[in-house]
C-alpha positions in Angstrom: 23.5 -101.2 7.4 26.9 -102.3 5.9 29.9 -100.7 7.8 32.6 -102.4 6.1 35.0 -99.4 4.9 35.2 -99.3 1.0 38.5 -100.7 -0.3 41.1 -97.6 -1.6 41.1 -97.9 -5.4 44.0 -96.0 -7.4 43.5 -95.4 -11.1 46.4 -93.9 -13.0 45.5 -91.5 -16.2 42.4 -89.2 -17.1 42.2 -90.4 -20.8 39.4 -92.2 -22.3 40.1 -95.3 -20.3 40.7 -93.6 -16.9 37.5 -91.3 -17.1 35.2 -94.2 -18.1 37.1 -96.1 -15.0 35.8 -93.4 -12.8 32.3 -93.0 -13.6 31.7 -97.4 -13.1 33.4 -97.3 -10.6 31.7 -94.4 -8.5 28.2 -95.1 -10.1 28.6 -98.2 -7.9 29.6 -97.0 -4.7 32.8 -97.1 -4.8 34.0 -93.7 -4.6 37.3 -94.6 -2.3 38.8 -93.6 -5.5 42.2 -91.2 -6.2 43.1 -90.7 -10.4 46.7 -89.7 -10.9 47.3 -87.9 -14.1 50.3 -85.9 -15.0 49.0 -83.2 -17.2 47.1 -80.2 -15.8 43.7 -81.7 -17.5 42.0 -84.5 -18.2 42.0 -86.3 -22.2 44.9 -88.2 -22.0 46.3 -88.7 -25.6 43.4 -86.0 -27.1 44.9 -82.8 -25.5 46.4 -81.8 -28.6 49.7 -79.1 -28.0 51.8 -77.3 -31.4 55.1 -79.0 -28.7 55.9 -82.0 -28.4 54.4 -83.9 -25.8 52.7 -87.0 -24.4 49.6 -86.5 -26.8 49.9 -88.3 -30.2 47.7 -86.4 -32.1 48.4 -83.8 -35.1 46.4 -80.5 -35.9 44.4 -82.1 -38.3 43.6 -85.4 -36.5 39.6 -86.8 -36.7 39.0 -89.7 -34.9 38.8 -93.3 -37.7 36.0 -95.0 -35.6 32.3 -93.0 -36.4 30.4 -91.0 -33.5 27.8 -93.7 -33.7 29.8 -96.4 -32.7 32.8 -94.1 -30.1 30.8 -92.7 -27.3 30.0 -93.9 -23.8 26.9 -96.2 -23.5 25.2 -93.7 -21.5 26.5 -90.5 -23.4 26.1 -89.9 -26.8 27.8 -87.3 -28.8 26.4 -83.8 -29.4 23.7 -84.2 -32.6 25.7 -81.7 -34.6 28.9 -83.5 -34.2 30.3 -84.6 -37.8 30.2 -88.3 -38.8 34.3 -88.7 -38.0 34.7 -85.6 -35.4 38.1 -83.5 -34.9 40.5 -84.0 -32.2 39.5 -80.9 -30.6 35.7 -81.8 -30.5 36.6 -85.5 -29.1 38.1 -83.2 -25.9 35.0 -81.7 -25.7 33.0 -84.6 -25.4 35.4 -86.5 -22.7 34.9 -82.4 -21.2 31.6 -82.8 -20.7 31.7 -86.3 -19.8 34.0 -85.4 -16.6 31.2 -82.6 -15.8 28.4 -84.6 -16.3 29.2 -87.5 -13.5 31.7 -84.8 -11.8 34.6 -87.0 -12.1 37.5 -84.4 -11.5 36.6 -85.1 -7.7 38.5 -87.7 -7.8 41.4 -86.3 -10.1 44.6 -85.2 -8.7 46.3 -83.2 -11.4 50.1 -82.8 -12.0 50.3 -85.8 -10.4 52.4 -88.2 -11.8 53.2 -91.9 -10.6 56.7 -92.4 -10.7 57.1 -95.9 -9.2 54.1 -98.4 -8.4 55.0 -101.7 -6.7 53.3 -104.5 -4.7 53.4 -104.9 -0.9 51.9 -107.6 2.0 48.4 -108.3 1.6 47.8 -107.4 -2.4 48.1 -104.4 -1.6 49.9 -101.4 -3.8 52.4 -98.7 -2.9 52.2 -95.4 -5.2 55.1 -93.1 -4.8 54.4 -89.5 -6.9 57.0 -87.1 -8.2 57.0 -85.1 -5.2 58.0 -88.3 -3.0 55.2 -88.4 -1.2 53.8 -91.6 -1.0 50.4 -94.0 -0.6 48.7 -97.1 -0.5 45.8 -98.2 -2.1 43.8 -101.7 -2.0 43.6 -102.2 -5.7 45.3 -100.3 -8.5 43.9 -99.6 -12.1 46.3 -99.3 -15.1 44.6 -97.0 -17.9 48.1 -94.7 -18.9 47.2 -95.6 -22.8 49.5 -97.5 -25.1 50.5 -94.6 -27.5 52.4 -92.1 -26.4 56.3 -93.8 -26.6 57.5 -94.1 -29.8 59.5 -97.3 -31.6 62.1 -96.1 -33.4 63.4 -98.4 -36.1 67.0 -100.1 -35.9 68.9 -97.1 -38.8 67.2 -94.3 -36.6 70.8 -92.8 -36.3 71.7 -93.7 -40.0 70.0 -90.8 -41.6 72.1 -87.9 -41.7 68.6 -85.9 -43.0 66.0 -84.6 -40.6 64.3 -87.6 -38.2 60.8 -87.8 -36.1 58.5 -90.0 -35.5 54.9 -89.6 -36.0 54.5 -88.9 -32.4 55.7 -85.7 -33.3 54.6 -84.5 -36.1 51.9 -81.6 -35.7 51.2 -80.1 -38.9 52.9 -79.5 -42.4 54.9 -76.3 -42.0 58.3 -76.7 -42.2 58.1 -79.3 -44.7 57.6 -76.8 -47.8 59.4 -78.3 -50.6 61.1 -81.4 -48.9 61.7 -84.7 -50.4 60.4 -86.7 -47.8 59.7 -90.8 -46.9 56.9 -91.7 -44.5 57.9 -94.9 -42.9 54.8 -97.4 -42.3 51.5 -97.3 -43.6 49.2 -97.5 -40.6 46.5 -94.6 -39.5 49.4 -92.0 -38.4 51.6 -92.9 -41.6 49.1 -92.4 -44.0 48.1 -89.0 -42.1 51.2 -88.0 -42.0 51.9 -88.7 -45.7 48.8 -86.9 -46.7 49.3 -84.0 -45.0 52.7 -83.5 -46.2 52.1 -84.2 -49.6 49.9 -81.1 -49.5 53.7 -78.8 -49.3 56.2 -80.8 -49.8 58.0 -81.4 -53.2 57.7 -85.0 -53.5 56.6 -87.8 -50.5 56.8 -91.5 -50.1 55.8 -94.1 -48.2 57.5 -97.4 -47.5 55.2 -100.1 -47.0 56.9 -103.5 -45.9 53.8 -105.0 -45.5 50.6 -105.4 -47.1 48.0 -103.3 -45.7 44.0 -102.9 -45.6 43.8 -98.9 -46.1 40.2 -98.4 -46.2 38.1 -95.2 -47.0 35.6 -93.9 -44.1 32.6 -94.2 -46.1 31.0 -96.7 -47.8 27.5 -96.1 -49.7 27.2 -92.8 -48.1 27.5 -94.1 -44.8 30.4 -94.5 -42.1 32.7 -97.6 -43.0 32.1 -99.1 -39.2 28.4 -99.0 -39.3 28.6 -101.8 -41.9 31.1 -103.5 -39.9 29.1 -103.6 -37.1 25.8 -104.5 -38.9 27.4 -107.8 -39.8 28.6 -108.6 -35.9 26.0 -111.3 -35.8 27.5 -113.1 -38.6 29.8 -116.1 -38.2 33.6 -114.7 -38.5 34.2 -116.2 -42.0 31.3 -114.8 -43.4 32.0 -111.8 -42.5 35.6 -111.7 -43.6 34.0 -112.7 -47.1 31.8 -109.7 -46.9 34.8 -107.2 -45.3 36.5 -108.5 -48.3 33.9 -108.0 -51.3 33.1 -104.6 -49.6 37.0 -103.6 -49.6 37.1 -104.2 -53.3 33.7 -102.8 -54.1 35.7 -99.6 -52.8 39.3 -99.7 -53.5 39.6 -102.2 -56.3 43.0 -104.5 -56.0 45.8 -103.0 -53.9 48.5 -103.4 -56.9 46.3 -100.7 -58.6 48.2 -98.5 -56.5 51.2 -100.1 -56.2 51.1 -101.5 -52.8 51.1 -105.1 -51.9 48.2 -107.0 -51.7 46.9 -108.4 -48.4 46.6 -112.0 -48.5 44.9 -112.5 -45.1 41.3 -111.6 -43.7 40.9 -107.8 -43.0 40.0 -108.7 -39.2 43.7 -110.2 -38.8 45.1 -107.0 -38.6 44.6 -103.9 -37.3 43.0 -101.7 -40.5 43.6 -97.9 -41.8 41.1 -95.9 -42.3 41.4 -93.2 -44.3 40.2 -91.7 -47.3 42.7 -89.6 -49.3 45.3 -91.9 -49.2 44.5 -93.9 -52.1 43.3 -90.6 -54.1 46.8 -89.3 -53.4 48.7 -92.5 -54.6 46.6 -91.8 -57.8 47.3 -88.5 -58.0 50.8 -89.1 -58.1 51.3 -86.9 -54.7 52.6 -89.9 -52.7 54.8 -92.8 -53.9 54.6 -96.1 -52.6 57.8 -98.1 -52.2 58.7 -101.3 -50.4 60.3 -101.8 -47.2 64.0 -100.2 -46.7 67.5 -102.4 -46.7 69.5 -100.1 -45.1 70.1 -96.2 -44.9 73.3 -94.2 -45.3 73.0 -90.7 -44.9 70.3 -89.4 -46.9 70.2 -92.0 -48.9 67.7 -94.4 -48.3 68.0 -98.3 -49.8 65.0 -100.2 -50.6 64.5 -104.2 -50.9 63.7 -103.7 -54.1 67.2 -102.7 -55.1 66.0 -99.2 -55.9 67.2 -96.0 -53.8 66.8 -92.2 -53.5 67.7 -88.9 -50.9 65.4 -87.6 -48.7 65.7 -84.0 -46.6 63.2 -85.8 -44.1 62.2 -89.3 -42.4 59.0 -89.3 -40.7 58.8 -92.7 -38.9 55.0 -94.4 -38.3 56.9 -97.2 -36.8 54.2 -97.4 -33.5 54.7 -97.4 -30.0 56.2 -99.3 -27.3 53.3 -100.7 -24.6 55.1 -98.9 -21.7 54.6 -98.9 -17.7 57.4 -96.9 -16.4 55.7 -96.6 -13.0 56.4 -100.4 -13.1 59.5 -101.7 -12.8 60.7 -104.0 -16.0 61.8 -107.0 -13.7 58.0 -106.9 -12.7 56.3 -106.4 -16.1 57.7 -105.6 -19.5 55.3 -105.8 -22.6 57.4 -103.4 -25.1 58.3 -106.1 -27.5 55.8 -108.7 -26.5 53.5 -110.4 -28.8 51.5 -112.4 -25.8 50.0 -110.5 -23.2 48.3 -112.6 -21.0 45.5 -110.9 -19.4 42.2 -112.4 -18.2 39.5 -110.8 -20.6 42.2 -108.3 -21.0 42.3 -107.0 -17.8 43.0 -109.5 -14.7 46.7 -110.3 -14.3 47.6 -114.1 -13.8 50.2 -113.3 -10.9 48.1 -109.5 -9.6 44.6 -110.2 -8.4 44.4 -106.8 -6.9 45.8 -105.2 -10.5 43.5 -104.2 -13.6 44.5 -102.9 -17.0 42.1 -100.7 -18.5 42.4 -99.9 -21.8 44.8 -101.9 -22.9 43.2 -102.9 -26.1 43.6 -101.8 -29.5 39.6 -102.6 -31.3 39.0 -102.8 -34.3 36.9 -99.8 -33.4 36.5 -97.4 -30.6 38.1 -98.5 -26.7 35.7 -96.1 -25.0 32.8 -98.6 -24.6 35.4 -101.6 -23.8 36.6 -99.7 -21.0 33.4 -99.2 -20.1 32.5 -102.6 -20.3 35.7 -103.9 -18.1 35.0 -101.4 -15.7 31.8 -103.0 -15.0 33.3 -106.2 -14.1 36.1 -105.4 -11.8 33.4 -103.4 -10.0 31.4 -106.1 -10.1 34.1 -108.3 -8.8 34.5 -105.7 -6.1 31.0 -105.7 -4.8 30.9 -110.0 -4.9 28.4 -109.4 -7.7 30.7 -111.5 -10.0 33.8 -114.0 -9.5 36.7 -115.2 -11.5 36.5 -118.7 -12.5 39.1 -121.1 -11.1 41.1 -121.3 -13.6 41.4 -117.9 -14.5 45.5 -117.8 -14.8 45.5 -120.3 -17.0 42.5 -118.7 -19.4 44.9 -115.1 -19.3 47.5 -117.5 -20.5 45.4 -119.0 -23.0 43.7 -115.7 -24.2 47.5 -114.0 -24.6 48.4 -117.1 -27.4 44.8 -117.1 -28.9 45.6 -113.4 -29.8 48.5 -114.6 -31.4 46.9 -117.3 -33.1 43.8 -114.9 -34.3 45.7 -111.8 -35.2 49.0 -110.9 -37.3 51.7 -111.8 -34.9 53.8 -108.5 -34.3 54.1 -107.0 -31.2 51.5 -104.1 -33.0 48.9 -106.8 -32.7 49.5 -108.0 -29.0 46.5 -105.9 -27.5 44.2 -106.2 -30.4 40.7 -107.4 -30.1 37.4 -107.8 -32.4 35.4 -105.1 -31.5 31.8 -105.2 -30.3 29.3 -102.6 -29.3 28.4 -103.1 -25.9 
């Protein structure tokens, strides 16, 4: 019989990441386990609140990636679940997930990690809000990458009303506003839809070209043909992604946005489907990236310019650790992140990022999927190669190399059902 005592494993955050962290993990005997999470329940970025608040989400938020391709391996959505399913009935799932393998053992709520460091042996020192402090063998990173905004550099410009997309909720409030959406990723493009439902006229100012892409596509989810074509060599499928994208949209300029001139797998796609009807409908105006602001009055590369009552900023989110101090690790503005397989530190062999991916698709399953190898790793079932610092290295540039480089993209991977 093995006495050897199982090693104390910290995991900070109960999102998506966290929760998939803690069923591996336990389902292989590791249950030496303690999940910090801030909130007073588990869902991470889903826990949707009319305030402000660490959750990202808007009333009217569905999820981009379909149900058949954004559940846990072993835990499929409920059958009467909708193709894209609501905010609220993604929070029921991870619910019922947490019940299911009775996770929230292992959950300390209200908890929140306000400094993390490293100590003698590779071993980790957590110290909580209340001062009280612990020490774990091996510490697990899954606190999400979307929930501090990036404000742009004229933030304090506009004189009108500001936020970021982080904090818009719903439309009210915005009845018969002039109003400029700022980006044109999956929040903008929400956010300019919604609004253009009350608002007297909205824009959106794209500075780059864009792949916005509607959810179905011959009756069927967008990603189910996506992922029907995973076998494919990479440039045959960007030759399909492509054909497919025109099949449904036509040419960008039809709608007066820029045209992509790079494969739709280089970048991080929108998905939604009333964006381009609204274009055409003449409820929201593209224009092109802004020059400078000066009061309400907003200045466009273009040379054009025009007064808006309101700003909504879908300028993303800083990648932010502030358990971590920034002398030890600071990703906001990177563009290389070098992480073995995106989750084994070069200089941390006792740390673990979960999560910390951005598919082109749903993270659930990838959590899932590192999970399994750090508890592999854990049990001697698996072991790093040698020369695993130098491949984190080299996977951080072959991100760049593969994907748009912007700090946006500096976490993104293909995605892959596990």
């Amino acid at each position: 019989m093995d006495t050897t005592p199982l090693p104390r494993i910290a995991v900070i955050g109960a999102g998506c990441s966290g929760l998939a962290a803690l069923k591996i993990l336990a389902e292989n005997g590791l249950t030496n386990l303690v999940c910090f999470e801030k909130n007073d329940q588990i869902g991470g970025n889903w826990v949707y609140t009319a305030a402000e608040s660490h959750s990202s989400v808007c009333e009217t938020t569905h999820i981009i990636s379909s149900k058949w391709l954004s559940h846990y391996s072993d835990f499929p959505m409920p059958a009467d679940y909708p193709d894209y399913p609501s905010h609220r009935q993604v929070l029921s799932y991870f619910q019922s997930y947490a019940r299911k393998f009775d996770l929230e053992r292992f959950i300390r709520f209200n908890s929140e990690v306000k400094k993390a460091g490293k100590i003698e042996n590779e071993r980790w020192r957590v110290i909580l809000g209340d001062g009280s402090r612990e020490e774990f063998d091996y510490l697990l990173v899954a606190n999400g990458h979307h929930s501090v905004p990036r404000d742009p550099d004229w933030k304090d410009n506009f004189k009108g009303q500001y936020l970021h997309a982080h904090q818009f909720k719903n439309n009210r409030g915005f009845e018969g506003k002039r109003i400029l959406v700022v980006g044109a990723g999956n929040s903008g493009c929400d956010c300019a839809v919604e609004t253009s439902r009350v608002a007297e006229r909205v824009d959106i100012s794209v500075r780059s070209p864009q792949y916005i892409i509607p959810k179905f596509l011959l009756g069927k989810p967008t990603d189910t043909f996506a992922a029907s074509m995973l076998w494919l060599p990479r440039g045959i499928q960007d030759f399909l992604h492509r054909v497919s994208i025109r099949i449904q949209v036509g040419r960008y300029s039809y709608y007066g946005l820029p045209e992509p001139d790079f494969a739709p797998t280089r970048s991080h796609p929108t998905v939604n489907s009333e964006m381009l009807e609204k274009i055409r409908h003449g409820k929201v105006h593209p224009r092109p990236g802004i020059s400078r602001v000066e009061g309400r009055v907003v200045h466009f590369k273009d040379g054009s310019s025009a007064e808006y009552d309101v700003i909504i900023s879908a300028t993303g989110y800083k990648m932010s650790f502030p358990f971590f101090d920034k002398k030890f690790i600071d990703w906001e503005d990177a563009t290389n992140v070098p992480l073995y397989l995106r989750v084994f530190h070069p200089e941390h062999k006792s740390l673990f990022f979960i999560g910390l991916v951005q598919p082109q698709g749903s993270v659930w399953p990838l959590s899932e999927a590192q999970t399994r190898l750090i508890a592999n790793l854990l049990k001697g079932k698996w072991s790093l190669p040698p020369n695993w610092q130098n491949l984190a290295l080299a996977e951080g540039q072959s991100v760049e190399r593969e994907f748009l480089k912007s700090p946006r993209h500096s976490v993104e991977v293909h995605f892959c059902r596990i």
